[in-house]
N, C-alpha and C positions, 0 to 999 in steps of 0.2 A: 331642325336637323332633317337631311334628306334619307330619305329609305336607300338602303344599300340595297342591289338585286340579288337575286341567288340564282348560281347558274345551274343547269342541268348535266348531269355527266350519266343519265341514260335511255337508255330508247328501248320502247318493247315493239317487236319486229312481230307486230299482230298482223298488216298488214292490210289495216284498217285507214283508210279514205281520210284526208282530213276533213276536220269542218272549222267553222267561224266559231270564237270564242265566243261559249254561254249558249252559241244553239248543237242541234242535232241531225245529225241525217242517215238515216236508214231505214230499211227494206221493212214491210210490215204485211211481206209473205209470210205463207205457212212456214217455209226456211229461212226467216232471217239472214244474211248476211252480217259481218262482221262489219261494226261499226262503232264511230268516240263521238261521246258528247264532251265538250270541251268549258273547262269555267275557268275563276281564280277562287285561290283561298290564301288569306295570309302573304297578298302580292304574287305567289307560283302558280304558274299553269296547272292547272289541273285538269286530270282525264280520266273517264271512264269508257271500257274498251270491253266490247259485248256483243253478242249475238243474240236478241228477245223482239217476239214480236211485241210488246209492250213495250219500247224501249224509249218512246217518248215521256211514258207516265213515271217509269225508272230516272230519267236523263229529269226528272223535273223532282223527282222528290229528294234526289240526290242536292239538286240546287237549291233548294229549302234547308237542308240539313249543313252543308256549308257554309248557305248563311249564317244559320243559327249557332254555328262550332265559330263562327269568325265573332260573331260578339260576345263570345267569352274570352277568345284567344288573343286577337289580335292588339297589336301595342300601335296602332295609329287608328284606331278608331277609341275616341274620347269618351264615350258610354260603353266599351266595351268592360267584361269582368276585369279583367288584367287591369287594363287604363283607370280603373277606378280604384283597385287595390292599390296601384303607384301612385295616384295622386292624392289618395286618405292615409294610407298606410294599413288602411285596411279593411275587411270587408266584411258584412254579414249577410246572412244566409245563400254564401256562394254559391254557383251552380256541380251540379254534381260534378259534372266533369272534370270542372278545375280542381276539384280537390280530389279526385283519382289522378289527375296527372302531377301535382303535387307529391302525393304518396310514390307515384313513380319516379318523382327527378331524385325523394329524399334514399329511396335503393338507388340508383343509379351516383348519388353521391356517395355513400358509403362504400359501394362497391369499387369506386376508380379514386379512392383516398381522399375525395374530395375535388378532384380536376371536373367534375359535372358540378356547376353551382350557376342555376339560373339568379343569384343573384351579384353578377357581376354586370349587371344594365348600368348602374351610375360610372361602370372603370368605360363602358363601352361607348356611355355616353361621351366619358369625358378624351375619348381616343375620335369618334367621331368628331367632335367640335373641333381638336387643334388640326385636324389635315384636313377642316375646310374653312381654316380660316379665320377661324370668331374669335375674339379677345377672350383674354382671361389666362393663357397658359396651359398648361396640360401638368396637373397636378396628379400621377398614379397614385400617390399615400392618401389623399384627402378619397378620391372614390374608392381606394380599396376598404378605408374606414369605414366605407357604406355597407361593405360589401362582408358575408356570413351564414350560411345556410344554417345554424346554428340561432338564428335569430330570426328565421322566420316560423312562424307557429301557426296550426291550424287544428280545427275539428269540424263535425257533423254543422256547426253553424256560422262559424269564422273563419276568419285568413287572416292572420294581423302580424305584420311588419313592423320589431321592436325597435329599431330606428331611426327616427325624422332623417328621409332625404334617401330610404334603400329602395329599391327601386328591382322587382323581378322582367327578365325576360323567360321566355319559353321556347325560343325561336331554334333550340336547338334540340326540341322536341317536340313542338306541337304539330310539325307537318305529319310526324308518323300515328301521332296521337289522332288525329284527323281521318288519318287513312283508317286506322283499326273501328273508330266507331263508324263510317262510311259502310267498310267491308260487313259490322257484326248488324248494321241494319237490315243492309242486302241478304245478308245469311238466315236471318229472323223471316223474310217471306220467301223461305227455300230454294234462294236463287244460286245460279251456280255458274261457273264458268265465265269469270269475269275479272278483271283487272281495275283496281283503286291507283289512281297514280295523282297523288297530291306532293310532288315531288320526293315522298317515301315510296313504298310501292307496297301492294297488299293484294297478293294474288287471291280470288277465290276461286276454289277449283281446277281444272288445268285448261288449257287452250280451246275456244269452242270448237276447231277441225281437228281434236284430238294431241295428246302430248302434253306437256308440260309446257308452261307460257317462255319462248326465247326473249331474253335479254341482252340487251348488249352495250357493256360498258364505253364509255367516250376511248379510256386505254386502249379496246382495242379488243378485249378477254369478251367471252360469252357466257352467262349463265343460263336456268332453269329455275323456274318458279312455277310449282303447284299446293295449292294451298302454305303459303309462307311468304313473310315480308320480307322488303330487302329496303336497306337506306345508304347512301353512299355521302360521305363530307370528304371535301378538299383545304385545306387550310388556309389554299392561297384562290379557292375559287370566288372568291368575293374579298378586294380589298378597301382600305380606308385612303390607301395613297393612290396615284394615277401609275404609280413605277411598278405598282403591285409588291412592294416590298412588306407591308403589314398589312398581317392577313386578317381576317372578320373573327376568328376563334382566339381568344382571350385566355391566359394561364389565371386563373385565379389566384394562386400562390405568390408568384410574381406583379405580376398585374402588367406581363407585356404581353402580345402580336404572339400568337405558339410559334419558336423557333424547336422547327422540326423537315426532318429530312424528307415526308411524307408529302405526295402530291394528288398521291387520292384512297381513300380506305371504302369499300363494300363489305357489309356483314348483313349475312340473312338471320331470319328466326322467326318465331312463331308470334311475335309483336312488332307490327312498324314501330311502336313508340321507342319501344326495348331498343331497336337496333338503332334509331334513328340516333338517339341521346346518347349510347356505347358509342357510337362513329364519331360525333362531334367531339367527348370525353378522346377516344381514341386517336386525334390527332395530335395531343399532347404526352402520351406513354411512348415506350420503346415495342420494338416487336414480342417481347419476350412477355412484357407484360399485356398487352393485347390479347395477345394468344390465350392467356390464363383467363383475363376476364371473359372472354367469348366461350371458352368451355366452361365456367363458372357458370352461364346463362341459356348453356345447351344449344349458340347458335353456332355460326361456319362463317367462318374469314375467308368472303370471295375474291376479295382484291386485296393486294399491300406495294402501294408500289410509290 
């Protein structure tokens, strides 16, 4: 099965130089100028957008810590935590993180009735294979039968998946999940005034020439980010068809493609992961309900369009 892309729908108008993915370039005057080291995590661009005169030994420990967030997360690396809980059903003495972002998708399911359920990998799998192609049919009841959040169980030394053939993704949280440990590293050696952009985004501090970090939606709208993440999903910004008719976000309840009027949703708050997994969830509710879950979790509905 080939990797779906994920597109970008924003830009931080740092004003920052580009550079070559995975290296860095910047000034290592007494003033730094503002500057992105650029990587990947989880297949997305990623960036960090900074003014330090260390900002080579930053731009390198960051690229360690990606790495290491990518072999727990990632679902096409075969040693990775995830890839090995899919392919046993289960796991022991997982790494911590996956089981804090665990404990975050089972809030985030509870709180959206159950429309957040990273375990709809086998409906997603089985939507990937018919629209490229591969025999067998496209059966929704047999992968929704895989599929239960309810059925998967964890603690302090486990991960274990009650039935043969269920299969987790994270994909619709672990970009933001990424960006928050990224950010709480940087925070831990005092740093400040810096931008996490793993395709969530996890401001620290405010702009390095003062203000708040400017954002700017693909729609068109502009936000502000100081100290707070932001995560944006589109339904139809990644599809399975070439007509872009079914989109990459999944109803768990039904088991089709989210038919939703919705073409792009922004929500900030004080966790990329929070916002990032609410956005994904939030392309299958109404406005009315949106609105409730995002005051429910004290964050702001920047876009609804």
């Amino acid at each position: 099965m080939s990797r779906l892309s994920r597109r970008r729908f924003l830009t931080i108008s740092a004003g920052a130089a580009a550079t070559a993915a995975g290296s860095f370039a910047g000034s290592t005057a007494a003033a730094p100028e503002i500057t992105q080291w650029r990587g990947m995590a989880l297949g997305a661009r990623t960036t960090l957008t900074l003014a330090h005169a260390d900002a080579d030994r930053i731009a390198a420990d960051v690229a360690r810590e990606l790495d290491r967030l990518e072999d727990i997360f990632s679902l096409y690396k075969p040693a990775s935590a995830l890839s090995r809980l899919n392919a046993d059903g289960q796991l022991d003495a997982p790494p911590f993180e996956l089981l804090e972002c665990l404990s975050l998708c089972g809030q985030l399911h509870a709180l959206t009735g159950g429309l957040f359920d990273p375990t709809i990998q086998p409906l997603w799998s089985a939507w990937a294979r018919h629209y490229s192609g591969e025999s067998g049919g496209l059966d929704v009841a047999h992968a929704q039968a895989l599929t239960g959040w309810q059925n998967v169980s964890f603690g302090s030394g486990f991960v274990r998946l009650k039935r043969p053939g269920m299969a987790l993704t994270l994909n619709g949280i672990a970009q933001g999940v990424i960006a928050d440990r990224i950010a709480a590293m940087l925070r831990a050696e005092g740093l400040t005034n810096i931008m996490v952009d793993t395709g969530e985004l996890a401001a620290i501090g405010g702009h390095p020439h003062g203000g708040d970090w400017p954002v700017t939606l693909r729609s068109g709208g502009q936000t502000h980010l100081r100290d707070m993440a932001m995560a944006t999903s589109a339904p139809r910004g990644t599809c399975f068809d070439a007509a872009q008719t079914a989109g990459h976000i999944l109803n768990p309840v039904t088991g089709q493609p989210a038919d939703t009027p919705w073409r792009q949703i922004s929500i900030s708050g004080p966790s990329a992961a929070m916002t990032d997994g609410l956005t994904t969830a939030a392309c299958l509710m109404d406005r009315t309900t949106i609105q409730a879950a995002v005051r429910t979790l004290g964050m702001r509905l920047v876009h609804l369009s």
